[in-house]
N, C-alpha and C positions, 0 to 999 in steps of 0.2 A: 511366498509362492515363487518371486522370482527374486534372483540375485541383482545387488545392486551390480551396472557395469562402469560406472565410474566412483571407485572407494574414494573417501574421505572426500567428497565433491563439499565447496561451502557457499554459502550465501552470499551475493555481493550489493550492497545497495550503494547505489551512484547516485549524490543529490547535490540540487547547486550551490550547498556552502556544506557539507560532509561529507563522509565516506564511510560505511561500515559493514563487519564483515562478521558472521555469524557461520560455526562449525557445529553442526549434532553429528553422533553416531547413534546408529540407530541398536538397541541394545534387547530386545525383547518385546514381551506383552506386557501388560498392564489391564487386565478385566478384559481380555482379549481385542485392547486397542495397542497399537503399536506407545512402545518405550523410547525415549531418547537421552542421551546424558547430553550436555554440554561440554565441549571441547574446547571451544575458543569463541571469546564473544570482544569485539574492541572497536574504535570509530577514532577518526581523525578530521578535524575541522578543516575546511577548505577557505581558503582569501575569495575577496568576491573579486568575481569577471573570470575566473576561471570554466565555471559552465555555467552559463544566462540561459534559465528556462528551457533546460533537459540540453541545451546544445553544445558540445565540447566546442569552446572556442579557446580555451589552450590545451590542448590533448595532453601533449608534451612535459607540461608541470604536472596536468592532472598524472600524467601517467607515474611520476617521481612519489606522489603522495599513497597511490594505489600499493606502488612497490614499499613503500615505506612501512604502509598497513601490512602486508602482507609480513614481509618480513619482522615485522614488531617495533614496536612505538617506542619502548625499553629494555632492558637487560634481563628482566623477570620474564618479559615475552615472548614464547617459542616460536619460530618460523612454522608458516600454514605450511605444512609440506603436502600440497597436493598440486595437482595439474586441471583438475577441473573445476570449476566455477558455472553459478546460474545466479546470473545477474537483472534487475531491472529496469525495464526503461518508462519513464518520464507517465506520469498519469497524464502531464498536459500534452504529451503528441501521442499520444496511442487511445485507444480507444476499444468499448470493449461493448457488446450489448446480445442480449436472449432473442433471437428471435422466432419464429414459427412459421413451417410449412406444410400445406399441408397432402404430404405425399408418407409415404410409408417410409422404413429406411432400405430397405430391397428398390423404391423406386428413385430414391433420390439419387441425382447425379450433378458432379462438380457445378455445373451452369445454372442449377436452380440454385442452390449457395449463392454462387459470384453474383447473379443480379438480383436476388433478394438483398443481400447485404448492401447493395448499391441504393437502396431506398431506404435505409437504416441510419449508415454510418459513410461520414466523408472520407471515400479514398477512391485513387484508381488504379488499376493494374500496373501500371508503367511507373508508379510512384510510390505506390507502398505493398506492402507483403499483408498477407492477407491468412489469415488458421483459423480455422475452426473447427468444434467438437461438437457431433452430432448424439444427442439425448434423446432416448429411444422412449417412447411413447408410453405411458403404463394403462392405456388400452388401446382395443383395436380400433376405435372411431375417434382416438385424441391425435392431433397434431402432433408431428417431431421437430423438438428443440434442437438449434445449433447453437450453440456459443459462439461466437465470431470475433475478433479480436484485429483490429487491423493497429500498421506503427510505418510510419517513414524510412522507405529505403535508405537514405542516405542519412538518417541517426542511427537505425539499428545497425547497419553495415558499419560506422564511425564507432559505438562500441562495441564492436566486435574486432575490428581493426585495433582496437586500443588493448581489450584485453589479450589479442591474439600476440599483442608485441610484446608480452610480459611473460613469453611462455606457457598462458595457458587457453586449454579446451573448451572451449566456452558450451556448455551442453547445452544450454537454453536462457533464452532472453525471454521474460514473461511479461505483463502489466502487471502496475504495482496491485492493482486490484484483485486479484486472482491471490497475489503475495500475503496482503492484507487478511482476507478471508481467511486464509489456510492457516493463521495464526488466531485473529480476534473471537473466529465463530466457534463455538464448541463444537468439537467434533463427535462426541458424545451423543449430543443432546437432538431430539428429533424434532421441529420447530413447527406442529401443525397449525396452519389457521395462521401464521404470524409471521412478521417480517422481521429483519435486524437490517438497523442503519450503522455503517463504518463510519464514522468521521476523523478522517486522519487532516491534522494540522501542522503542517512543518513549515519550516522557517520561511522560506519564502512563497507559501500558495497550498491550499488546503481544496480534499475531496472528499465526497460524500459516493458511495458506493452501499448499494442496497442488495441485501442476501436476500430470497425469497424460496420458496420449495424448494430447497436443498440445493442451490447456485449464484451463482453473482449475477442480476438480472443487468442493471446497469450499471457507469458510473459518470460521474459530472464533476467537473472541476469548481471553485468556489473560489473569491476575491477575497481571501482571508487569511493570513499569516502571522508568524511574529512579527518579521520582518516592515508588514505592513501596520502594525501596531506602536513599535517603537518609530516609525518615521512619521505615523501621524502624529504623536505626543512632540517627536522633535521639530517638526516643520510650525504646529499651533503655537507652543509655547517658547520656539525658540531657541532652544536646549537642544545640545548639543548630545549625536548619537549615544553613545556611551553613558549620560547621564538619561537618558529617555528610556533607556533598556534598563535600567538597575531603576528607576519608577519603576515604569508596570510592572517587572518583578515582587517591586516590595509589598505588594497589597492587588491586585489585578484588579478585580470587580468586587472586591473587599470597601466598602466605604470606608470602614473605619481604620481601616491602614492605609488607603490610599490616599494622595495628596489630592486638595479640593478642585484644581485644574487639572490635575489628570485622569480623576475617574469618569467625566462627562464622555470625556475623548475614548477612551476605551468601552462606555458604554455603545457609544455612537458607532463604533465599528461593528459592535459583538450585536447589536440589533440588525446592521444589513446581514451577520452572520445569520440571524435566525430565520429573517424573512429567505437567505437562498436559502436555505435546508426547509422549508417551509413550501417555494416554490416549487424544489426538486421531489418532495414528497406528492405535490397534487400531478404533477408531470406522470410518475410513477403510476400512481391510479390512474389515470384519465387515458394512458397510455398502452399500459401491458394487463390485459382483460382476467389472467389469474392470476392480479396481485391481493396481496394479505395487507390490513395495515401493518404498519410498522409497527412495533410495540415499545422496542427501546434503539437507544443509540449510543454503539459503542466507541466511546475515543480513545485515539492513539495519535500518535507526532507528541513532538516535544511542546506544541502549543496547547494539548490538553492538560498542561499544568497550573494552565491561568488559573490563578484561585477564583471557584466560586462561577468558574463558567458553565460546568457542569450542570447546577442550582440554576443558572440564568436559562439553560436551555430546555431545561427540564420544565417550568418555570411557562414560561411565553409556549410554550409547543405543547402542551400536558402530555409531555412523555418522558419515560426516564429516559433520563444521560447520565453517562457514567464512565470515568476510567477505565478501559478496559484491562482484561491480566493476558499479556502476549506472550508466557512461556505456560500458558496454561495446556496446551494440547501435546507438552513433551512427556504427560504423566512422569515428570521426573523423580526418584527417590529423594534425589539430593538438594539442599538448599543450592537456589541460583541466586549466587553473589554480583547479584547487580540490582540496586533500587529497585523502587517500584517506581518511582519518577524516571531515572534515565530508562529502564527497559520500554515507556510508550515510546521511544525515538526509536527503538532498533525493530519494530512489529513488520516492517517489510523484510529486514534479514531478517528475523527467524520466520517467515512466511517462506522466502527463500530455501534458508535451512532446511525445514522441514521438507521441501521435494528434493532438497539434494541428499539427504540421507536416504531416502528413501530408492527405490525406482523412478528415477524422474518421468520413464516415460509409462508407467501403468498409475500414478497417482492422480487420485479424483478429479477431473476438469482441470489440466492445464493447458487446454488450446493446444 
């Protein structure tokens, strides 16, 4: 219905030890859901102290790596020839939540937003930017939803400064949360009575974000990563990074491939995993009055690969957990030549991707 106005726009995910960059074109229908091919999908690892917890403290390098990606990692890889980009920023400083009020949308006006969301979500005017998207009511005596998404002036202005000095448009900076969904959740599938939990685990710090009637209600950040996994097996035992990480690799929550000092230590982590994801779920009920339970919980980050964590979550919580398939909403014809293991690490680019093929600014709830 409407034309894209920024062609070949691609995905940018900015993290604090990667970079990765995911291109769709968008090519048709498919059972009258939108088509995508794959154009470009590729990541590049980052040195740590480069960006500490969403904050560019060397822009500079970072920018060199950014360009590096872009242009192609090797000789087989084509330059991204585009000028636009929607990139995102940091689940740990931005912040995203449903709320309700209770005025029509004819009555609403900017000031009932701004100090509803002031009892929601920590921000202030003079310090962070602030969007939201108003969900129109499906009757006349139901409350209207806004989505509300607030993020740090001076991080989101710092990457926008960064990609703006690479030459390119930056159309939109999103939370990853929003990113996440638009990938893991089916888009397909119409979820009555029932909730879907995201769990994305990346390398250094993991989020639990909760879809409910057709939106991202909340999301919460979690004290759990690779990151934090291989430092607790090297600090117990002594062992030296490098050998800590190639442990829990070799066997994860596997007893029987795991070494007999390291599977205590990984379970001992993966149990405070389950109590936050446990916590965050009664938060949810106790909190937002038309929640659904949750039914399943879909993972993605590269930390969803722990053998057998899946089984442990599933397990303590009676709920299924499971890998989830992040090229699953491209209705693609064609085989995508990328694992099933590395594609959970790229579910925020193609989250991305898929609004930047698109119309980024008529696509379903992006704040």
């Amino acid at each position: 219905m409407f034309s894209n106005p920024f062609p070949n726009a691609f995905g940018l995910d900015i993290g604090d030890l990667s970079i990765k960059a995911v291109q769709l074109r968008k090519c048709g229908l498919n059972h009258k859901l939108p088509r995508y091919e794959l154009v470009t999908c590729r990541g590049l690892n980052l040195p740590p102290g480069l960006i500490v917890n969403g904050e560019l403290e060397k822009p500079e390098e970072v920018r060199k790596y950014i360009q590096k990606l872009i242009n192609g990692t090797s000789k087989q890889q084509k330059p991204i020839h585009s000028p636009w980009v929607i990139a995102a920023l940091p689940e740990t400083k931005s912040f995203i939540k449903l709320i309700q009020i209770k005025k029509t949308t004819e009555e609403l006006i900017d000031e009932d937003i701004i100090n509803t969301a002031k009892k929601h979500i920590p921000f202030d005017e003079d310090n962070y930017y602030l969007q939201w998207q108003v969900i129109a009511p499906t009757c006349p005596t139901c409350k209207t939803g806004i989505l509300i998404g607030a993020a740090p002036k001076i991080m989101s202005d710092s990457y926008t400064y960064l990609l703006e000095s690479l030459g390119l448009g930056v159309v939109a900076l999103e939370t990853e949360a929003l990113s996440l969904a638009r990938a893991m959740v089916t888009a397909s599938k119409k979820y009555d009575n029932e909730a879907r939990a995201i769990l994305d685990i990346g390398a250094t710090g993991a989020s639990l974000i909760v879809f409910d009637n057709d939106i991202v209600q909340f999301s919460t950040s979690i004290p759990f990563s690779g990151e934090i996994l291989t430092t607790a097996i090297s600090q117990k035992l002594g062992m030296s990074y490098e050998d800590a990480e190639e442990a829990k690799k070799r066997g994860g929550l596997d007893y029987k491939k795991t070494e007999n000092k390291v599977w205590p230590i990984i379970v001992e982590q993966t149990n405070g995993l389950v109590n936050s994801i446990h916590d965050a779920f009664n938060f949810y009920y106790s909190h937002f009055p038309e929640a659904n339970k949750v039914t399943r919980v879909i993972m993605c980050g590269g930390g969803a690969n722990l053998e057998r964590l899946d089984r442990i979550i599933s397990a303590q919580l009676k709920i299924i957990a499971r890998p989830g398939l992040p090229w699953k909403n491209l209705s693609a014809k064609r085989d995508i030549p990328v694992t099933k293991e590395a594609s959970l690490s790229y579910a925020t680019a193609i989250g991305l991707a898929l609004r930047a093929a698109d119309n980024p600014f008529f696509t379903k709830h992006i704040i």
